[in-house]
N, C-alpha and C positions, 0 to 999 in steps of 0.2 A: 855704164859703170861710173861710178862717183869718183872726182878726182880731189886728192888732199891736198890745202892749200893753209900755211901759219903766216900771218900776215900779222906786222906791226908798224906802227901809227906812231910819228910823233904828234903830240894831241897839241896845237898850241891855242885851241879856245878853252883848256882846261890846264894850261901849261904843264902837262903828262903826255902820259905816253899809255898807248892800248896791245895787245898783244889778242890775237884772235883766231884759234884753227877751227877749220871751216871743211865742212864733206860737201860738196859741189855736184850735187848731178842735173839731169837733162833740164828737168821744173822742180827743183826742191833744194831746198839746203838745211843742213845742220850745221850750228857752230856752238860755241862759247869762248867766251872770253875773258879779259883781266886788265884793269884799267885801274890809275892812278892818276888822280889829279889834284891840284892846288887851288882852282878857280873852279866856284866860285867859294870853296874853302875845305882842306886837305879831305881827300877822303878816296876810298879803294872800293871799286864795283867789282863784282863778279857776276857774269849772265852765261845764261844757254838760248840759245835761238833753234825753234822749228819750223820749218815752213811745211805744207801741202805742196799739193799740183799748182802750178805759175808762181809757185814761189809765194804762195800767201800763209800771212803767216798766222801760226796755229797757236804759237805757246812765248811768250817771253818770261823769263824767270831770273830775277835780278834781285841781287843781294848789293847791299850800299852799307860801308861803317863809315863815321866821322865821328867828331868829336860829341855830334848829337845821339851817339847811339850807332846801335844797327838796325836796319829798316829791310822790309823783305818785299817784293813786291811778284806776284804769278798774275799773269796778265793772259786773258787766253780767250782765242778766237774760234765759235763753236763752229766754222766753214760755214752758217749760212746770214752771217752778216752781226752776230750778237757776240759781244763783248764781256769778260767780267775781269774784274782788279780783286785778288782774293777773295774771289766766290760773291763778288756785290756786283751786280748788274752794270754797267756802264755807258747809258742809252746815249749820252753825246757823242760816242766815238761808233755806237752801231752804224753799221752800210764802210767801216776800213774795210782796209785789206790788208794792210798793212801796220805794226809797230814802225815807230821811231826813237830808239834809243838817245837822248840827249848826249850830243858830243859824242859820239859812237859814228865813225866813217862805214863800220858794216852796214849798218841798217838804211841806207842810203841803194844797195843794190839790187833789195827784192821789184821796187818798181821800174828799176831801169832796166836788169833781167827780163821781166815781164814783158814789158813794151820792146826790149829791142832799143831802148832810147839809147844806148853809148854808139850804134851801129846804122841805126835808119832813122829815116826822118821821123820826125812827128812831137806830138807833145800833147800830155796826160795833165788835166787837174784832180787832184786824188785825196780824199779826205785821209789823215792819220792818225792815228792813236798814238800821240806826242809823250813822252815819259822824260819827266825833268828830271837831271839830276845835280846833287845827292837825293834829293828827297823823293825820288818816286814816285811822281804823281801823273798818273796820264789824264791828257786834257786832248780835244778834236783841234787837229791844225790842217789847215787846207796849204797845199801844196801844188806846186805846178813844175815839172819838170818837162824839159825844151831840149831835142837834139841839136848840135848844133854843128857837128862836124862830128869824122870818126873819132869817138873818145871821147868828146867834149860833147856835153850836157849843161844847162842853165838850171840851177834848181831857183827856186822863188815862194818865197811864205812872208806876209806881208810886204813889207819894208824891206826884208830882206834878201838881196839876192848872189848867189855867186852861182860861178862857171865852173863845175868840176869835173876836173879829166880823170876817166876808167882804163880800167886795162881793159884785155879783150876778154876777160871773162867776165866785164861788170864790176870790177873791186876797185875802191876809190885809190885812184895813183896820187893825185893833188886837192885840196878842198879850202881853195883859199881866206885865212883866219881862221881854219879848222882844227885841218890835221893834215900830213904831208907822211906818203909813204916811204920807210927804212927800208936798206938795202935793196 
């Protein structure tokens, strides 16, 4: 039975904050969310998240306003490795599994669910379907995440890398320069 979980973020890589309820069962999750932020200049997302079986994901569906407009983006993964961004094919990010919401601490858990990485050893290179935000635009990011203790995981994509600590269900508790969880 799926358990219900409203998680909120202060975002400080978008100096905002995320608010996120999330239906949680054994391989699958439902969410959506609500996000505001300043960086990289004002602007309010709202998304729904689907996953499949191990938590991959099916559907992203992300509405963005700023000052440039509104910009819509349905992003959707057919289960057998193919990709599309508003019905246009997306062969860079074929063979995900995974979305990566920009500045989004949820979307950081379908791989770590998956693998077990908050909990047991090991470590996954994993290609992503990356979505910048405001603008929307998903791009392939190679990713490697690294258990490293209970809770603690290494995520790493380029140059970049931090240590973020989960709770035991996988939900980012700390994500340093990220996001930092409320209450």
């Amino acid at each position: 039975m799926p358990t219900s979980h409203v998680i909120t973020w202060e975002v400080s890589g978008s100096k905002g904050v995320e608010t996120a309820w999330i239906e949680l069962g054994a391989d699958a999750l439902r969410a959506h969310g609500r996000a505001v932020g300043t960086v990289p200049e004002p602007y309010w997302i709202s998304y729904e998240l689907d996953t499949a079986d191990a938590f991959v994901t099916r559907r992203l569906h992300v509405t963005a306003e700023s000052a440039d407009g509104v910009r819509t983006l349905d992003l959707r993964h057919d289960g057998a490795g193919r990709w599309t961004a508003n019905g246009e094919h997306q062969a860079d990010v074929d063979g995900a599994l995974d979305c990566d919401l920009g500045l989004c601490p949820l979307t950081n858990t379908m791989p770590v669910l998956r693998h077990g990485l908050h909990r047991r050893p090991g470590e996954r290179e994993l290609l992503m379907a990356w979505v910048s935000v405001p603008d929307l635009t998903p791009v392939a990011s190679r990713q490697t995440y690294t258990h490293l203790g209970p809770g603690l995981t290494r995520f790493v994509s380029g140059d970049f890398r931090r240590d973020i600590r989960f709770d035991d269900d996988g939900f980012v508790v700390d994500y340093p320069g990220l996001a930092t969880r409320l209450g």
